[in-house]
Wavefront OBJ file of the C-alpha trace (Angstrom):
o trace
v 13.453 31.041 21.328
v 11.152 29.401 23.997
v 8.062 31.234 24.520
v 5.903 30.898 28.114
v 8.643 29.467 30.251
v 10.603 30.823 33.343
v 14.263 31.960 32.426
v 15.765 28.398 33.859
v 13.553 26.284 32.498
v 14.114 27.956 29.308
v 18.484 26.933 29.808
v 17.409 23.549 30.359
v 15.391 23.003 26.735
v 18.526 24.802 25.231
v 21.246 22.687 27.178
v 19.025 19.291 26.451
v 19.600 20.379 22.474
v 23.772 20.321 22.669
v 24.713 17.238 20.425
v 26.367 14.425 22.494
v 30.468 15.458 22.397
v 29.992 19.019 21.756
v 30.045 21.874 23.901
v 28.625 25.363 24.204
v 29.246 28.250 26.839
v 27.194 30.137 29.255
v 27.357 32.855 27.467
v 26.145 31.540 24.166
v 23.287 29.866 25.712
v 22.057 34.047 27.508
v 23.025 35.514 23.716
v 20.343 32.543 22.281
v 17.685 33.577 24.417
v 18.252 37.537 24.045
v 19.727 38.133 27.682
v 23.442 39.251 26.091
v 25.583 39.410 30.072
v 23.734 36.817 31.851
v 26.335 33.946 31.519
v 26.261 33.987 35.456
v 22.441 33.708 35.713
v 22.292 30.173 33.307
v 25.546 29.217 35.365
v 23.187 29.240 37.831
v 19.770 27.872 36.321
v 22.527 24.706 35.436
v 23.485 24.429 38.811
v 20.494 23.996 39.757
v 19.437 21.488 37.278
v 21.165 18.696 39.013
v 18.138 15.544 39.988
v 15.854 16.854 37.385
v 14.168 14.495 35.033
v 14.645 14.182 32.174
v 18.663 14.428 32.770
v 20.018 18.161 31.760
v 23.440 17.992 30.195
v 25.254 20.914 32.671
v 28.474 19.120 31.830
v 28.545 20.124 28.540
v 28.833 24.288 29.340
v 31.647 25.426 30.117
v 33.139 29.369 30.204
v 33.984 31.061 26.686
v 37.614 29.865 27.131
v 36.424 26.045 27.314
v 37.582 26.008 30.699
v 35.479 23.914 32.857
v 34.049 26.543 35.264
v 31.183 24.918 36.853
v 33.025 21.489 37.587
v 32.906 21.972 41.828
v 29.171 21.801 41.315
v 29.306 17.980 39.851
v 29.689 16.657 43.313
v 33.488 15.996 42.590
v 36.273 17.773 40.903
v 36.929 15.028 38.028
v 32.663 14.521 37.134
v 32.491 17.050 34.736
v 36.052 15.791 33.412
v 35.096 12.241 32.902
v 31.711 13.145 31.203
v 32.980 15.348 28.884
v 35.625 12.472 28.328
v 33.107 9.469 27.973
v 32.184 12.125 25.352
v 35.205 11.495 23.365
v 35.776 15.084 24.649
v 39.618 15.563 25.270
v 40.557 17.808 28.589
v 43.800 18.682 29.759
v 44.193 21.149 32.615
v 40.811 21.684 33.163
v 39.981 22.958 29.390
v 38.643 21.412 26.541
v 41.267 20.415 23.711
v 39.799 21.701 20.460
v 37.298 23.806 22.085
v 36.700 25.955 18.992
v 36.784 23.041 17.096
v 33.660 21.343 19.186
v 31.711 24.658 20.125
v 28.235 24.436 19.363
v 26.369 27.681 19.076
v 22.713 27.521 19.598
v 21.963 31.273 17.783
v 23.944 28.948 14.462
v 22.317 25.466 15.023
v 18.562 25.976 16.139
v 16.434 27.698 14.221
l 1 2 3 4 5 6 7 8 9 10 11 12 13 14 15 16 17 18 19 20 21 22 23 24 25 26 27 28 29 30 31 32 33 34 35 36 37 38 39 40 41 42 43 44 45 46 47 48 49 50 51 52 53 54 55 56 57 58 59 60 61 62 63 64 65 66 67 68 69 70 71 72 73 74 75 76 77 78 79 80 81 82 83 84 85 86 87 88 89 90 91 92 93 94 95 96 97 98 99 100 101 102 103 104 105 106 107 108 109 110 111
């Protein structure tokens, strides 16, 4: 866990670390930093990510049914979509195809 950080900036280190054509949830990401129930608060922090240098990956969180939640907040209803798909990440109907499959779970993968 990140020590000496605000909350969001704390989402954005995590979200930075989810390998190219993989995705995680909101969910996941609160449960990796100890705040079990605050999938709506990094839904949020990602929202609010958008301009920041370096680039924070938002597009690759979606809800825990790999449905892509936060896609109104890419400026356009097919972003998220398309970078998920220039991913090599397959969606159909707004969810990702093999979601289990690609789900990367930081509490798993970082150490």
């Amino acid at each position: 866990m990140i020590k000496n950080s605000g909350f969001f900036e704390q989402v954005y280190e995590i979200t930075k670390k989810i390998p190219y054509g993989r995705v995680t949830t909101y969910g996941a990401i609160g449960n990796y930093l100890g705040t079990g129930g605050s999938a709506r608060v990094v839904g949020w922090a990602l929202n609010s990510s958008r301009g920041l240098s370096p680039f924070i990956p938002a597009h690759r969180v979606v809800n825990r049914s790999g449905i892509l939640s936060g896609k109104k907040h890419f400026g356009g209803s097919l972003i998220m979509k398309q970078l998920l798909e220039n991913e090599g990440i397959r969606v159909e109907e707004d969810k990702v195809v093999d979601f289990e499959k690609l789900f990367w779970d930081p509490r798993k993968e970082l150490h």
